[in-house]
C-alpha atoms as an extended CHARMM CRD file, in Angstrom:
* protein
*
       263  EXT
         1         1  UNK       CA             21.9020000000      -37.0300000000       35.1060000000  PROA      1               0.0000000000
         2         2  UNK       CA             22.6560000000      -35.1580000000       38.2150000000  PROA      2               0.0000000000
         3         3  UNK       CA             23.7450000000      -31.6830000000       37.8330000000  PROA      3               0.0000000000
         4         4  UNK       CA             26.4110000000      -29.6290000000       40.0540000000  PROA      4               0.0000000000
         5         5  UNK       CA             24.9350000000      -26.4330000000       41.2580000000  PROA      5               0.0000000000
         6         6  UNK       CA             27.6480000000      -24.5400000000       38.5400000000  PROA      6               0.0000000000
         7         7  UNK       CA             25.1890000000      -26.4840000000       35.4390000000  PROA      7               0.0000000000
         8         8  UNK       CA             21.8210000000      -25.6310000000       37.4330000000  PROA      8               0.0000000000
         9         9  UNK       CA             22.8150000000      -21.5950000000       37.9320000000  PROA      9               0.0000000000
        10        10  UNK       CA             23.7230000000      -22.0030000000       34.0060000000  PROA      10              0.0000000000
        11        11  UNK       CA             20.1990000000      -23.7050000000       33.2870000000  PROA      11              0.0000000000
        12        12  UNK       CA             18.4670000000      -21.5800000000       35.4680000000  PROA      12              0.0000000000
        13        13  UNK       CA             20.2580000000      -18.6010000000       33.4330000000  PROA      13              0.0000000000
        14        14  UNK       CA             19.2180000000      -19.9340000000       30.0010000000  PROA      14              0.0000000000
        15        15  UNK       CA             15.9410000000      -20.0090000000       31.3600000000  PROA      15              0.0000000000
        16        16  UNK       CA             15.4000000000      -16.5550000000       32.5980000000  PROA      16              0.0000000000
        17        17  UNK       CA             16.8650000000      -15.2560000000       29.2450000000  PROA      17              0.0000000000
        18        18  UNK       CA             14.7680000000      -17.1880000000       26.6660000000  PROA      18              0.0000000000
        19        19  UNK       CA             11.6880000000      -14.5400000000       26.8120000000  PROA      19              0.0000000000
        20        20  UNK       CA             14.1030000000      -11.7370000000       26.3550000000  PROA      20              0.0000000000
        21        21  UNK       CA             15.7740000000      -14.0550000000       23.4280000000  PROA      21              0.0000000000
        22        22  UNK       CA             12.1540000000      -15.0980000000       21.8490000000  PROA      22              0.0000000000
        23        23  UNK       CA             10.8540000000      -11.5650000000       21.9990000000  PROA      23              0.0000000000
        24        24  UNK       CA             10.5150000000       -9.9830000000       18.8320000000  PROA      24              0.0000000000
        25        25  UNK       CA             12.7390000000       -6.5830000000       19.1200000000  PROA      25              0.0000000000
        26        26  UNK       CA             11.6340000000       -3.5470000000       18.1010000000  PROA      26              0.0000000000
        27        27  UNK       CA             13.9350000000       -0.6340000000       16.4780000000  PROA      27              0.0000000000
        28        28  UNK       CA             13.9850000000        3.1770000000       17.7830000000  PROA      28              0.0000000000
        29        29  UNK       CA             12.8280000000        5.5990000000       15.5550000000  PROA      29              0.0000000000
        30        30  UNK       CA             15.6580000000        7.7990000000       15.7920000000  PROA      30              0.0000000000
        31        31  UNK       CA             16.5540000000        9.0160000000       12.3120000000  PROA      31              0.0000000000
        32        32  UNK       CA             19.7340000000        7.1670000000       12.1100000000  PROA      32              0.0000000000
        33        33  UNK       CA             17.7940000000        3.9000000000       12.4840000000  PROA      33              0.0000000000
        34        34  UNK       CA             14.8930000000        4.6540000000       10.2900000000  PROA      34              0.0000000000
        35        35  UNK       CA             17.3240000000        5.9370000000        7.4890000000  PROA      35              0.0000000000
        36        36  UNK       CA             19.1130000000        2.6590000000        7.8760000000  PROA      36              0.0000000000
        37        37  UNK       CA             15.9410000000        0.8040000000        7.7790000000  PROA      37              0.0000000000
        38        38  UNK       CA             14.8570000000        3.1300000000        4.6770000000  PROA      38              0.0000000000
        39        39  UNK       CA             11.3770000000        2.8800000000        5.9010000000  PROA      39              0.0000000000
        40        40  UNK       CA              9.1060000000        5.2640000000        8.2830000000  PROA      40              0.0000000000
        41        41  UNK       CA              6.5940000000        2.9940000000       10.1630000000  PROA      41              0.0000000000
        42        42  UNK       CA              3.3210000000        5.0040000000       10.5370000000  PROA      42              0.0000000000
        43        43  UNK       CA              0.1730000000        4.6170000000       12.2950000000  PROA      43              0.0000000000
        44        44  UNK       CA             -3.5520000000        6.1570000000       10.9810000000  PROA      44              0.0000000000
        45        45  UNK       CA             -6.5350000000        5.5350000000       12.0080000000  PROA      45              0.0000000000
        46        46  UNK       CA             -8.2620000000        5.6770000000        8.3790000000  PROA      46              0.0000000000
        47        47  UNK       CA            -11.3650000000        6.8990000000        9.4570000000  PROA      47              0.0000000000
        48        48  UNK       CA            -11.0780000000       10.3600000000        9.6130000000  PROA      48              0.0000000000
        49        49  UNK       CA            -12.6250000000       11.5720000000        6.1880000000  PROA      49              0.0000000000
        50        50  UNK       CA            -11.1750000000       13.6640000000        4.6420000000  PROA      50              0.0000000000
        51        51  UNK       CA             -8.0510000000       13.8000000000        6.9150000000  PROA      51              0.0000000000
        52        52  UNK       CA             -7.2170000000        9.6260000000        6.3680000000  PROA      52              0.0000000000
        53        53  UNK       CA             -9.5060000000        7.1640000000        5.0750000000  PROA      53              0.0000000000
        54        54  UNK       CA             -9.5020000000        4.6810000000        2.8420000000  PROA      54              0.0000000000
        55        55  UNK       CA            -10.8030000000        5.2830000000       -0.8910000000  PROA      55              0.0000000000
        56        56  UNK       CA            -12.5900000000        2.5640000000       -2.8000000000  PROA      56              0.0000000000
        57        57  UNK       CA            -10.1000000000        0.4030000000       -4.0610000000  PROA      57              0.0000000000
        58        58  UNK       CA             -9.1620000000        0.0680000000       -0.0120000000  PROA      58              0.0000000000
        59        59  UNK       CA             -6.1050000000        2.3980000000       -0.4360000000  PROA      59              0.0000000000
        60        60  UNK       CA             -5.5860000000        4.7740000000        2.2420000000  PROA      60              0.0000000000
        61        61  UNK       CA             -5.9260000000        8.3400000000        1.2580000000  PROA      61              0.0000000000
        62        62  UNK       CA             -6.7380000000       12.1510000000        2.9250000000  PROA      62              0.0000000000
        63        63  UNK       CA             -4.8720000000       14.4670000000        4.2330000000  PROA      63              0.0000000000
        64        64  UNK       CA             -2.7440000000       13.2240000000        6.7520000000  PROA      64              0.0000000000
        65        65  UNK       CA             -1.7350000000        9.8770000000        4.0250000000  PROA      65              0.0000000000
        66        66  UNK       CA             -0.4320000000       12.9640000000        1.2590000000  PROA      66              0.0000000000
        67        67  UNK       CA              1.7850000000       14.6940000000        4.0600000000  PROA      67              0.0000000000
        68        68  UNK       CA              3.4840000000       11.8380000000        5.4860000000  PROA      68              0.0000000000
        69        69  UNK       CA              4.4150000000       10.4150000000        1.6610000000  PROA      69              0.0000000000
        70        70  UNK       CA              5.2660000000       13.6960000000        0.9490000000  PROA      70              0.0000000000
        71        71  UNK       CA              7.6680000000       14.1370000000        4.6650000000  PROA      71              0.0000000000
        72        72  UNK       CA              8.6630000000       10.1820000000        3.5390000000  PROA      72              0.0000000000
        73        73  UNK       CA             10.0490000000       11.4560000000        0.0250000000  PROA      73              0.0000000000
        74        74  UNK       CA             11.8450000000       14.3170000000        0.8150000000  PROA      74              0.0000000000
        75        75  UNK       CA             13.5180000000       11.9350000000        3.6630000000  PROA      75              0.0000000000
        76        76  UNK       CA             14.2160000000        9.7430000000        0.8540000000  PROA      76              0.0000000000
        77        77  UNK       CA             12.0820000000        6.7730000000        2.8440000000  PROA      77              0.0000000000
        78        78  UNK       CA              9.1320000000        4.8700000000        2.2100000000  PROA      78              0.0000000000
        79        79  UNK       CA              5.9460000000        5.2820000000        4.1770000000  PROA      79              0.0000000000
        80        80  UNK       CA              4.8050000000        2.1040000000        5.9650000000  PROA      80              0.0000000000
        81        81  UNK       CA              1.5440000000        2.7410000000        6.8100000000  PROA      81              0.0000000000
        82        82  UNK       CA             -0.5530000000        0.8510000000        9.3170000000  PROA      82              0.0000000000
        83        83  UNK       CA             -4.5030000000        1.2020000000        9.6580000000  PROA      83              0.0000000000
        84        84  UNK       CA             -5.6910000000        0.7120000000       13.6370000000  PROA      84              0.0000000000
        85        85  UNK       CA             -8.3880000000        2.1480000000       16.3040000000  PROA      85              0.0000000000
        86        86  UNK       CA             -7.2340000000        5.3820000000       17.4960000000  PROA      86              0.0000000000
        87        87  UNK       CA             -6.1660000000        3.5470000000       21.2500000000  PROA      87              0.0000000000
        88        88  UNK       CA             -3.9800000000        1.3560000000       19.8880000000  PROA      88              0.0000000000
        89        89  UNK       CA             -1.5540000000        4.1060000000       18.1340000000  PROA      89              0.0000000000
        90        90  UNK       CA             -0.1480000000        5.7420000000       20.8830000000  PROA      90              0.0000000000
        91        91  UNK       CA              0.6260000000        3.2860000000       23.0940000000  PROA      91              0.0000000000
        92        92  UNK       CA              2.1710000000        1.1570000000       19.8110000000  PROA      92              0.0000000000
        93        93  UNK       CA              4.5020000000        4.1940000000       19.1550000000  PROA      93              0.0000000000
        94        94  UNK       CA              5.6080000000        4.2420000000       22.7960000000  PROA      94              0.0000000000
        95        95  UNK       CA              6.6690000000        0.8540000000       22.5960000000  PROA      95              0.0000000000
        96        96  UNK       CA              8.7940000000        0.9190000000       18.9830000000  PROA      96              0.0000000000
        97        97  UNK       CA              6.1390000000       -0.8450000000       17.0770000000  PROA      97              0.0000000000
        98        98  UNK       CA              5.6410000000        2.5150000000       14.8070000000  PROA      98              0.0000000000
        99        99  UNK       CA              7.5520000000        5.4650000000       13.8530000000  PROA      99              0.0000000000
       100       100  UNK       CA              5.3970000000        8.1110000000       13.8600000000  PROA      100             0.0000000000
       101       101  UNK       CA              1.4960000000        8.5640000000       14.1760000000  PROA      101             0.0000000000
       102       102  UNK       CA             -0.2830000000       10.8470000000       11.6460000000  PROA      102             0.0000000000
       103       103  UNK       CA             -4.2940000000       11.1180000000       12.3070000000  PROA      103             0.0000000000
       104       104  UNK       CA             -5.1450000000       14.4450000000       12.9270000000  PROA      104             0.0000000000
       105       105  UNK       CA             -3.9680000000       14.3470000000       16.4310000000  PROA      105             0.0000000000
       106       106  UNK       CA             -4.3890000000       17.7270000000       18.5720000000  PROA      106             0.0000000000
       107       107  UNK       CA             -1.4060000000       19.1460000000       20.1490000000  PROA      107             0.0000000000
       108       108  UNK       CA             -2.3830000000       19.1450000000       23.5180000000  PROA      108             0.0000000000
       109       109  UNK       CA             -0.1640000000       20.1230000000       26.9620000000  PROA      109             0.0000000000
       110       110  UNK       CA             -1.7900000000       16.6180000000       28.4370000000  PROA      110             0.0000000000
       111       111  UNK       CA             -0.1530000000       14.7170000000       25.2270000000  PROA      111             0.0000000000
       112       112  UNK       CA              2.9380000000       16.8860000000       25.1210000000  PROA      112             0.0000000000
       113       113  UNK       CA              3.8110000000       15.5500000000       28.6300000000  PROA      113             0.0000000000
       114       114  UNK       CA              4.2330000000       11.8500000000       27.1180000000  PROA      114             0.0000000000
       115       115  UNK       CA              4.7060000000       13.1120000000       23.3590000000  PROA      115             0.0000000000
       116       116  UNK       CA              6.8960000000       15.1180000000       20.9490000000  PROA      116             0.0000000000
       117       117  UNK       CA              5.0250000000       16.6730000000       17.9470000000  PROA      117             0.0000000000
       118       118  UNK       CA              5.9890000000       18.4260000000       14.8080000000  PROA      118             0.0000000000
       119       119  UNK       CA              5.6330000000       21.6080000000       13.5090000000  PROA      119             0.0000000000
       120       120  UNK       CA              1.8330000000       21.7620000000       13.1710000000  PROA      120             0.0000000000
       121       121  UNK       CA              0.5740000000       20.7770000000        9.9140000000  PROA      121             0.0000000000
       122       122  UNK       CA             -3.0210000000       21.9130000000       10.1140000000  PROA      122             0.0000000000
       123       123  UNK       CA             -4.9670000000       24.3490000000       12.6300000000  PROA      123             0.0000000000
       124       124  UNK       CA             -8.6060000000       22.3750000000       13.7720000000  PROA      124             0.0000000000
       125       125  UNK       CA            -11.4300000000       23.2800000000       15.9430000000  PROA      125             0.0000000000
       126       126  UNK       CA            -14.3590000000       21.2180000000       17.5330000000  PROA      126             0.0000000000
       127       127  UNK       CA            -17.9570000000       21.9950000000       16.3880000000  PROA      127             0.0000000000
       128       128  UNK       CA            -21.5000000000       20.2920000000       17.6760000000  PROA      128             0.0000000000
       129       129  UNK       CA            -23.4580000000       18.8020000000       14.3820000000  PROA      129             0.0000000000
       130       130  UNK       CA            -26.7330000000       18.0370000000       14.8090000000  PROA      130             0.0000000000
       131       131  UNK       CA            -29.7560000000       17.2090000000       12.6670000000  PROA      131             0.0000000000
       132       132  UNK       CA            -30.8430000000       20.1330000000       10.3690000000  PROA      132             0.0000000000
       133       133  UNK       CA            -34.7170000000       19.9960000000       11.7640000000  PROA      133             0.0000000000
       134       134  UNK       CA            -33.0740000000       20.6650000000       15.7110000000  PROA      134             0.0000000000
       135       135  UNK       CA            -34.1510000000       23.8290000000       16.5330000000  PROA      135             0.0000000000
       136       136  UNK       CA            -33.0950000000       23.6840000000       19.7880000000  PROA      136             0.0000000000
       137       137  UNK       CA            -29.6380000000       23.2990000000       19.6560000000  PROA      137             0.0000000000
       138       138  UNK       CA            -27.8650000000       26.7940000000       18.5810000000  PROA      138             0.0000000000
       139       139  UNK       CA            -24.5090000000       26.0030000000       20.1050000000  PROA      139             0.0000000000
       140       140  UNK       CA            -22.3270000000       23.4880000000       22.2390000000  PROA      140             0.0000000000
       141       141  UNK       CA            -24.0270000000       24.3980000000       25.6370000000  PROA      141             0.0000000000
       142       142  UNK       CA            -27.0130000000       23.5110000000       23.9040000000  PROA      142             0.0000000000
       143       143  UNK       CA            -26.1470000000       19.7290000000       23.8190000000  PROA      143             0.0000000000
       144       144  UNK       CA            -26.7520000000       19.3260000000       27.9750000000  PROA      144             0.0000000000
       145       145  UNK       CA            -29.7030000000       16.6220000000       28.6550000000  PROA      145             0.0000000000
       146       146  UNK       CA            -28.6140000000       15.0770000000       24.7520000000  PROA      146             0.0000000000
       147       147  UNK       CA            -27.0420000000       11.3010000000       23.8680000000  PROA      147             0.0000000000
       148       148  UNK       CA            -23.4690000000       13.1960000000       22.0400000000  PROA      148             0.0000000000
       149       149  UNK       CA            -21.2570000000       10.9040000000       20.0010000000  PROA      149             0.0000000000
       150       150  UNK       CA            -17.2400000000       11.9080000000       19.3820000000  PROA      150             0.0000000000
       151       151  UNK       CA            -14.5490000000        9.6960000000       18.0580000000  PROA      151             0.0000000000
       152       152  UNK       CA            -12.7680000000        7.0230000000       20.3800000000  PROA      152             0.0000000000
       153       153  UNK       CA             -9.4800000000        8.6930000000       21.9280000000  PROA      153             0.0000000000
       154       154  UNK       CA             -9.7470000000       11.8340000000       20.1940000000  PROA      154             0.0000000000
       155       155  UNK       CA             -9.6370000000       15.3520000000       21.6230000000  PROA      155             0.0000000000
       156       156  UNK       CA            -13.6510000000       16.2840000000       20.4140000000  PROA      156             0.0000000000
       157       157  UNK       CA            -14.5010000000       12.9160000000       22.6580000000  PROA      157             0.0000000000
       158       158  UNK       CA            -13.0650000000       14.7620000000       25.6400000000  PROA      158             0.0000000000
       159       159  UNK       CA            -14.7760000000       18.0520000000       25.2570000000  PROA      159             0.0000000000
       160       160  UNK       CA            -17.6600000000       16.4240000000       24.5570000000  PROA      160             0.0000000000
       161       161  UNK       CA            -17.3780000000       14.7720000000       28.3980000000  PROA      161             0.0000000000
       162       162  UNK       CA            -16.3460000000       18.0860000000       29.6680000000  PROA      162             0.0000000000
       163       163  UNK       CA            -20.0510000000       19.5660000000       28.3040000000  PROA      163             0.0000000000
       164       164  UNK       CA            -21.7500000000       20.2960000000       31.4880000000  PROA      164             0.0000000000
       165       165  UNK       CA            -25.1340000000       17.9080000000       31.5740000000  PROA      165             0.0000000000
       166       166  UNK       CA            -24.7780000000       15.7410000000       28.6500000000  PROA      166             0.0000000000
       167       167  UNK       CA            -26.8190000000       12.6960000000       29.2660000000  PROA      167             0.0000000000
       168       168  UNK       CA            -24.3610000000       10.2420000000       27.3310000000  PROA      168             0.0000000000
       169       169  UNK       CA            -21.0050000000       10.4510000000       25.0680000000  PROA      169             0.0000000000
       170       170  UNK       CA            -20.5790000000        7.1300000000       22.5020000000  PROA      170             0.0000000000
       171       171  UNK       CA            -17.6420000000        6.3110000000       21.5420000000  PROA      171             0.0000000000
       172       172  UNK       CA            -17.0190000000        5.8030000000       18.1380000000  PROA      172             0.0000000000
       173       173  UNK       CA            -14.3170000000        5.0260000000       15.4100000000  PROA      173             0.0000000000
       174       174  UNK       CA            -14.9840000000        7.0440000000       13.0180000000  PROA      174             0.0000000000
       175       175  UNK       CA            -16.4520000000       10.2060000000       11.2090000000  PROA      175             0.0000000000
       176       176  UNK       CA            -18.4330000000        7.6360000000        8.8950000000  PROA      176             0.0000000000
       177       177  UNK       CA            -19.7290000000        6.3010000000       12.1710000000  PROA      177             0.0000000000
       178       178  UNK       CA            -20.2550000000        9.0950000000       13.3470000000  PROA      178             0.0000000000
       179       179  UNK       CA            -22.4790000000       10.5830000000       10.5910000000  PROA      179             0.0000000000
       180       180  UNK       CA            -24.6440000000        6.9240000000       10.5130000000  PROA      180             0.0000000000
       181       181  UNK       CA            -25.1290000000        6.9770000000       14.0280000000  PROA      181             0.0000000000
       182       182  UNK       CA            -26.4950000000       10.6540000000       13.8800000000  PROA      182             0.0000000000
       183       183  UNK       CA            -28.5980000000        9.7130000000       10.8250000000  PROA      183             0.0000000000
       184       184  UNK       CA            -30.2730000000        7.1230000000       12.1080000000  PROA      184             0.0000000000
       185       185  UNK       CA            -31.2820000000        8.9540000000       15.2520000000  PROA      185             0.0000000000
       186       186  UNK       CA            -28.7120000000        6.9840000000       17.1320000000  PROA      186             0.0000000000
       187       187  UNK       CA            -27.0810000000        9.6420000000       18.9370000000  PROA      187             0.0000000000
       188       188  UNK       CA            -28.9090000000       13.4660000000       18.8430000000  PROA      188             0.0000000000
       189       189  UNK       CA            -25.4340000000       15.1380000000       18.3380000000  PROA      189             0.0000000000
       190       190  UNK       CA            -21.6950000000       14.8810000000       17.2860000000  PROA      190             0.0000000000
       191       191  UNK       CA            -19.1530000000       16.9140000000       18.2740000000  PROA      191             0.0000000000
       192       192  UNK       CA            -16.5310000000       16.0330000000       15.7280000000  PROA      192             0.0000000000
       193       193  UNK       CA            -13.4260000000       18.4510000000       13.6820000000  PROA      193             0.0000000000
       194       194  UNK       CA            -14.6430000000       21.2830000000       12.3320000000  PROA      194             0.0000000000
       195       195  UNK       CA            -12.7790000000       20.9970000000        8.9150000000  PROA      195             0.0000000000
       196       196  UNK       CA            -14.0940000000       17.0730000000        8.9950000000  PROA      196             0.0000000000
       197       197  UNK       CA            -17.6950000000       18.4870000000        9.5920000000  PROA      197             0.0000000000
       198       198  UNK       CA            -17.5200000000       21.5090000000        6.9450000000  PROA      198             0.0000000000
       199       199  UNK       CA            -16.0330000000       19.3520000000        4.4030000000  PROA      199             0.0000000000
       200       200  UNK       CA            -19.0340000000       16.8750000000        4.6640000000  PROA      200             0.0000000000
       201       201  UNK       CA            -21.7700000000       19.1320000000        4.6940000000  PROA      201             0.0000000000
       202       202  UNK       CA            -20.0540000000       20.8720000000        1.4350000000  PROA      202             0.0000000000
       203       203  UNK       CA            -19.8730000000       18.0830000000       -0.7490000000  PROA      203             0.0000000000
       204       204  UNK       CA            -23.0040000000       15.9900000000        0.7400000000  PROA      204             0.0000000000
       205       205  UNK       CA            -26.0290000000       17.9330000000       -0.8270000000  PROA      205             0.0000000000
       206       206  UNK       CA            -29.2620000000       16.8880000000        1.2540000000  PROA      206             0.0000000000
       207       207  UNK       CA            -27.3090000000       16.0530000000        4.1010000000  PROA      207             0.0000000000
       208       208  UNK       CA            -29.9110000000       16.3630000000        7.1250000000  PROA      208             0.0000000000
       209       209  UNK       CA            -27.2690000000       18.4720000000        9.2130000000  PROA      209             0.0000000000
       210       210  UNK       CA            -26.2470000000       21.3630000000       10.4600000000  PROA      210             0.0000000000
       211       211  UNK       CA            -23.4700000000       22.6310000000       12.4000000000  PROA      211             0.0000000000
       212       212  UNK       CA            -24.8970000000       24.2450000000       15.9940000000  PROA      212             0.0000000000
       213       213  UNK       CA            -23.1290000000       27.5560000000       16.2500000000  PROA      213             0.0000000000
       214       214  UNK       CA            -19.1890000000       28.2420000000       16.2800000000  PROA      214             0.0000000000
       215       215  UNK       CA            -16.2880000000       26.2210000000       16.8150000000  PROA      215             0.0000000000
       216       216  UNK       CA            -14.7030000000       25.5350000000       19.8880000000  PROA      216             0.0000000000
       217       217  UNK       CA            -11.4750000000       25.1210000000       21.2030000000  PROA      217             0.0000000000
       218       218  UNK       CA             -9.0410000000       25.8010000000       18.4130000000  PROA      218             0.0000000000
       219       219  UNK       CA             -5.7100000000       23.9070000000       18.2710000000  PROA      219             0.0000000000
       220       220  UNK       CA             -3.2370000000       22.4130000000       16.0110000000  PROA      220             0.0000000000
       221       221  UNK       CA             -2.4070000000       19.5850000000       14.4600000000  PROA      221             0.0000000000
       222       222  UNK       CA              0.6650000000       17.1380000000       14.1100000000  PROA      222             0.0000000000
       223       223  UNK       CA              2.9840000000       14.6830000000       13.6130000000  PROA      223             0.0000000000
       224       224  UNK       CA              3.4440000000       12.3280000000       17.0580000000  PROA      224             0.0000000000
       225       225  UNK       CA              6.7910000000       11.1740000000       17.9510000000  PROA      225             0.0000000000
       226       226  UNK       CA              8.3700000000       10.1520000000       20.4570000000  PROA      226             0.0000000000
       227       227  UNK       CA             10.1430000000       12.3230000000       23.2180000000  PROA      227             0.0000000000
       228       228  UNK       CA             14.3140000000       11.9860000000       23.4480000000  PROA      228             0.0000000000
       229       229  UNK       CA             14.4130000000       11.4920000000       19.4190000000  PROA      229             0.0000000000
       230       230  UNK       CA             15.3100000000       15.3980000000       18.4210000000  PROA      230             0.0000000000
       231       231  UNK       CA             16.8820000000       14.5790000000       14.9800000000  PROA      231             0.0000000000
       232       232  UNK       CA             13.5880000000       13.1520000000       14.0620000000  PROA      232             0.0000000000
       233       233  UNK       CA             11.6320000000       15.8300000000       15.0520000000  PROA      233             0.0000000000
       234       234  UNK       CA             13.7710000000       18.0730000000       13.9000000000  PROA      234             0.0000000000
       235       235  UNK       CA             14.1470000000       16.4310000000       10.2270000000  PROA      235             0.0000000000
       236       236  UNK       CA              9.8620000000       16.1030000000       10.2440000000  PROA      236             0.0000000000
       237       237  UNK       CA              9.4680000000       19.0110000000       11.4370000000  PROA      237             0.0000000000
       238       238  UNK       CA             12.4790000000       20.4560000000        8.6990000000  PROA      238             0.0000000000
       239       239  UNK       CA             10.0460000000       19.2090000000        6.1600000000  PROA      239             0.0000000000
       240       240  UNK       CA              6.7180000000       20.5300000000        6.5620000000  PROA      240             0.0000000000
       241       241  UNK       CA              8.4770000000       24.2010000000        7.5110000000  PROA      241             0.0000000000
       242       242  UNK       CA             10.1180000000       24.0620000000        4.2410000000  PROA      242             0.0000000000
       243       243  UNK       CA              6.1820000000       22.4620000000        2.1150000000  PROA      243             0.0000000000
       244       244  UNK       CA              4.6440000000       25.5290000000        3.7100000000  PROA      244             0.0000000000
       245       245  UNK       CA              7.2430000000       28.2000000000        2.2250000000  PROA      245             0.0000000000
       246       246  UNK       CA              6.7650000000       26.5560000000       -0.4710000000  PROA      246             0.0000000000
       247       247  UNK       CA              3.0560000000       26.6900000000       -0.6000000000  PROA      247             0.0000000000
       248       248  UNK       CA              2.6230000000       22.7930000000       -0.5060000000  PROA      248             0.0000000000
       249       249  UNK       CA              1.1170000000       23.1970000000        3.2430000000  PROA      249             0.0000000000
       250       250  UNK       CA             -2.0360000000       25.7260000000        0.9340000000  PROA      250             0.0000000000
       251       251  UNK       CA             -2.5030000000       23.7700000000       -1.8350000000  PROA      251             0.0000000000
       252       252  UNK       CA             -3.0840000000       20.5670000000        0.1470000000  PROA      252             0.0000000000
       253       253  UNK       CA             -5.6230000000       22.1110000000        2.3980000000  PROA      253             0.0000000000
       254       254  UNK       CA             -7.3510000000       23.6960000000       -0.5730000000  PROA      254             0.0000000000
       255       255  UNK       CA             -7.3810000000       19.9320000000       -2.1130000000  PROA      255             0.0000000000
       256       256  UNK       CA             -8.5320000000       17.8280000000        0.9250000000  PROA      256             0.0000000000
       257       257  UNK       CA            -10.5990000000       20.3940000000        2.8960000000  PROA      257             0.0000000000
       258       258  UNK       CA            -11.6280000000       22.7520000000        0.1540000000  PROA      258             0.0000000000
       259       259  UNK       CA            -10.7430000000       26.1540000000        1.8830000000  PROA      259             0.0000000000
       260       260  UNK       CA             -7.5870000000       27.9010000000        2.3670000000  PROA      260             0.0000000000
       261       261  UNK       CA             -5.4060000000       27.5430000000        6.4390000000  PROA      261             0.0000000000
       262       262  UNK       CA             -6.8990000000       29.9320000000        9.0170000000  PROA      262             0.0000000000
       263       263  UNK       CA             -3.1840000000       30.1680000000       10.2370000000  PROA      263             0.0000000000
């Protein structure tokens, strides 16, 4: 069948829309949508102990998992969380696939440029663990010349690169990585959250480590969003103002990190 050139600019058309037709789409998070939807979609890394992890029945617990149930609930939505490597969350909540991204991620000026946060839900700095029989290592500058490991993507992976004459920085997923690959004299150091690190060392009797010196770097924590979405942010952030009035923000540092909020 020959076609006239009106029936080949239609085919040709049909054509050039099909990926655009086959292509799943993916909702905004403004509020509007997500209380429609009834659901927040939320991205963790669960493998931050204690801040979100998964216990051992596989459920995902910690920190971060009891604040966004609890900023879920008083939305009157259901958490949809989603367990992936720290690299894949941002970029996934820049293009719609999640709603927010809770994993103790550092407010930083870099991220703020591409990134809306919350009101900060918890106040972190970055400390240098080592093995308790290192002598030589008494703070962060001490870690020049060693193999350092840090978490893929997170903020204690790029000071650990900014540590002038560290021989190597590993990448890894996790705090339990982490803590194996020091152990097993994989890596000589960590530099890793300071609440993650204290909160190890105090319920791990016999742990083999030590923290080198003080924390670094201080900064706070929060929920990710996306930029352009204000009634979001401002309904998030709405929450957690009103849980730490309340003294919800207190009792769930006391319960995950066993000490009380430095601010």
């Amino acid at each position: 069948m020959r076609l006239t050139p009106r029936s080949r600019l239609l085919a040709l058309a049909g054509l050039a829309l099909a990926p655009a037709l086959a292509a799943p789409r993916l909702a905004r998070a403004d509020l509007a949508s997500v209380r429609r939807a009834g659901v927040m979609r939320i991205a963790t890394t669960g493998t931050r102990v204690p801040w979100t992890y998964t216990d051992q029945n596989n459920r995902l617990t910690g920190y971060d998992i009891a604040w966004g149930e609890l900023i879920c609930a008083d939305l009157g939505l259901r958490a949809d969380w989603s367990k992936l490597d720290f690299r894949g969350m941002l970029p996934g909540l820049l293009a719609g696939q999640y709603d927010a991204v809770m994993s103790g991620v550092t407010i930083t000026e870099q991220r703020q440029q591409t990134f809306a946060f919350s009101e900060p839900y918890a106040y972190d700095d970055t400390v240098a663990v080592v093995r308790a029989d290192n002598a030589r290592v008494r703070e962060m500058a001490d870690l020049r010349g060693l193999v350092v490991g840090a978490g893929t993507g997170s903020q204690q992976e790029s000071i650990a690169k900014a540590i002038p004459g560290v021989r190597e920085v590993r990448s890894l997923p996790g705090f339990t990585d982490l803590i194996l690959n020091i152990r097993t004299n994989r890596i000589d150091a960590m530099v890793t959250s300071g609440l993650a690190a204290s909160h190890y060392l105090a319920t791990t009797p016999n742990s083999g480590l030590r923290i080198a010196g003080s924390g670094v770097e201080p900064a706070f924590q929060g929920v990710v969003l996306r930029k352009g979405e204000p009634e979001m942010e401002a309904a998030v952030s709405g929450v957690i103002r009103a849980r730490k009035a309340d003294g919800t923000y207190r009792r769930l540092f006391r319960e995950h990190f066993g000490m009380d909020p430095a601010r």
